[in-house]
Each structure stands twice: as structure tokens, then as C-alpha cells.
C-alpha positions as a printed Julia matrix, in Angstrom:
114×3 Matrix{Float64}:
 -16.01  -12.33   -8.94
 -13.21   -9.89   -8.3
 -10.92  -13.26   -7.64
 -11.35  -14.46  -10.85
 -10.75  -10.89  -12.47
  -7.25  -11.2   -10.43
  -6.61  -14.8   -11.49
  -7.25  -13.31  -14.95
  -4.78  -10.23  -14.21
  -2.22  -12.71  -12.58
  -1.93  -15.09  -16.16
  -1.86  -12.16  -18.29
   0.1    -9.63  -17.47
  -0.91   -7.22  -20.44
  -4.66   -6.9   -18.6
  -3.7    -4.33  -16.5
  -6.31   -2.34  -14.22
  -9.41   -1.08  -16.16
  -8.76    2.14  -18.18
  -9.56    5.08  -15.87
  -9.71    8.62  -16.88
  -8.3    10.64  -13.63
 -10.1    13.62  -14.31
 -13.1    13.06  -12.26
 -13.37   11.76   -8.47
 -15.44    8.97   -9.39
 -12.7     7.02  -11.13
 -10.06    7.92   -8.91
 -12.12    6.03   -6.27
 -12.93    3.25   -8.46
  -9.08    2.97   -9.55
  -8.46    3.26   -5.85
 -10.48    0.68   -4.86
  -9.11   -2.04   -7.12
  -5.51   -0.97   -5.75
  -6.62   -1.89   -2.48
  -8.06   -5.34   -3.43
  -5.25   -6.53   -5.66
  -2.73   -5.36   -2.63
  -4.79   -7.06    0.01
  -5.52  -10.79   -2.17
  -1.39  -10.09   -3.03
  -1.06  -10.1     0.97
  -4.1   -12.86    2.19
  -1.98  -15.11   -0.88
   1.55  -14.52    1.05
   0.09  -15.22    4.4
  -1.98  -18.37    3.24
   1.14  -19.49    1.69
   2.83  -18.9     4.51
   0.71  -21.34    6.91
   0.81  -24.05    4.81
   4.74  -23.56    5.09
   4.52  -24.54    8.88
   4.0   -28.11    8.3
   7.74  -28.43    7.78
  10.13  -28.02   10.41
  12.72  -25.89    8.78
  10.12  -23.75    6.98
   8.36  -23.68   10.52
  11.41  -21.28   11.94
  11.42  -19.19    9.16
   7.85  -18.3     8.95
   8.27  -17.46   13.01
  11.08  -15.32   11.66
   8.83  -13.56    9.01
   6.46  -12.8    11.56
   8.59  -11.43   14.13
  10.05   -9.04   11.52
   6.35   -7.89   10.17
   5.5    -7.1    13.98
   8.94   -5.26   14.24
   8.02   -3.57   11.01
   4.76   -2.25   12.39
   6.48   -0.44   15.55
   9.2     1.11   13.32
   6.4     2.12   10.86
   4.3     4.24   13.49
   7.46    5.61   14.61
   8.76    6.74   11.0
   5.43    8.13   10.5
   5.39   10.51   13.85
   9.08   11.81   12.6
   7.52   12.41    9.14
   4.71   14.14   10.58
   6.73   16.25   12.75
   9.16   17.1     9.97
   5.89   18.28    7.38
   4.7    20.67   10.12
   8.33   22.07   10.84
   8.07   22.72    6.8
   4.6    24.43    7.37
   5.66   26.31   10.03
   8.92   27.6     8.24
   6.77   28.36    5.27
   8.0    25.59    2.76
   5.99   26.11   -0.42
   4.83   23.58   -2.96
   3.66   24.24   -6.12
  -0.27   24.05   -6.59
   0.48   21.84   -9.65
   2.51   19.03   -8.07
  -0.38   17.12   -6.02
  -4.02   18.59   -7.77
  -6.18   15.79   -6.05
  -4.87   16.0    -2.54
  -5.27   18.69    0.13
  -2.51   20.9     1.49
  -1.61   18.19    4.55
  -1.48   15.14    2.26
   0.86   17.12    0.0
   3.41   18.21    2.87
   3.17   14.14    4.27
   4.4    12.73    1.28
């Protein structure tokens, strides 16, 4: 069901996500949620198209290329995000302030990580 609702989304491009009123939890979970799908059929779409690519030769090398980079993306990722972390509780310890305004659905940590 929630294929054909992106197949839908995909042709028209004016049927965004449904309308969702951020004011209470429930629909910030909901809107969430169908984030998360559309970003992981976006990603299971790349990667299927991506196999298929293999069959030729000269696309063969380049999808070992992609690969290589993704798996060289995920080590650099978990090593940006310890220097990020480190840097948000050297703000917290110096005393860095942030308006109570700025982030109103996330706690104090989330709000110093991004």
C-alpha cells in the first residue's frame, strides 16, 4: 500500500506528504514515519538499481566504486559524529545557551547535537 502511495508521490510532484498539524506528538510521529519510508524505498530503489547495473562490465567497476565509497562514508560518519559530540558537551560545559524557542520538540541534548 504505502508503495503505491510513493509511486503516486513520485508522478506527481504537487502530492506532497499528508497535511500534518505539528502541534501535537501524534503527528509529528506520523509525519516522521513517512520521512523514514520515502528515504528508505528512495535508498532500496538506488541499491536495486544499482545491482542490475553489474551485468555490464564497465558499470560493474563503478558500482564496486560506489560501494567502497558508502563503506568509507560510514567510518568517516561515526567519526564526525564523536567530534560533534565532543564539541556539544565542550558548549555545555562552557555554558553555551540556546534559546528555549529555537528547538520546542527536542530535549536539551538533541538541541546542543545539531
Amino acid at each position: 500500500m504505502y508503495d503505491l502511495y510513493f509511486i503516486l508521490r513520485i508522478c506527481n510532484q504537487h502530492l506532497l506528504l499528508p497535511e500534518a498539524h505539528i502541534e501535537d506528538d501524534c503527528s509529528i510521529a506520523i509525519f516522521s514515519f513517512m520521512v523514514m519510508l520515502n528515504l528508505l524505498l528512495t535508498v532500496q530503489g538506488v541499491i536495486k538499481m544499482m545491482f542490475f547495473c553489474r551485468v555490464s562490465e564497465k558499470f560493474g567497476k563503478l558500482v564496486q566504486l560506489v560501494g567502497q565509497c558508502l563503506v568509507d562514508i560510514v567510518q568517516f560518519t561515526i567519526f564526525f559524529t564523536g567530534w560533534i559530540c565532543l564539541f556539544s558537551i565542550l558548549y555545555r560545559i562552557l555554558g553555551m545557551g540556546i534559546a528555549s524557542g529555537t528547538y520546542p520538540h527536542l530535549g536539551i541534548q538533541s538541541t546542543f547535537f545539531i
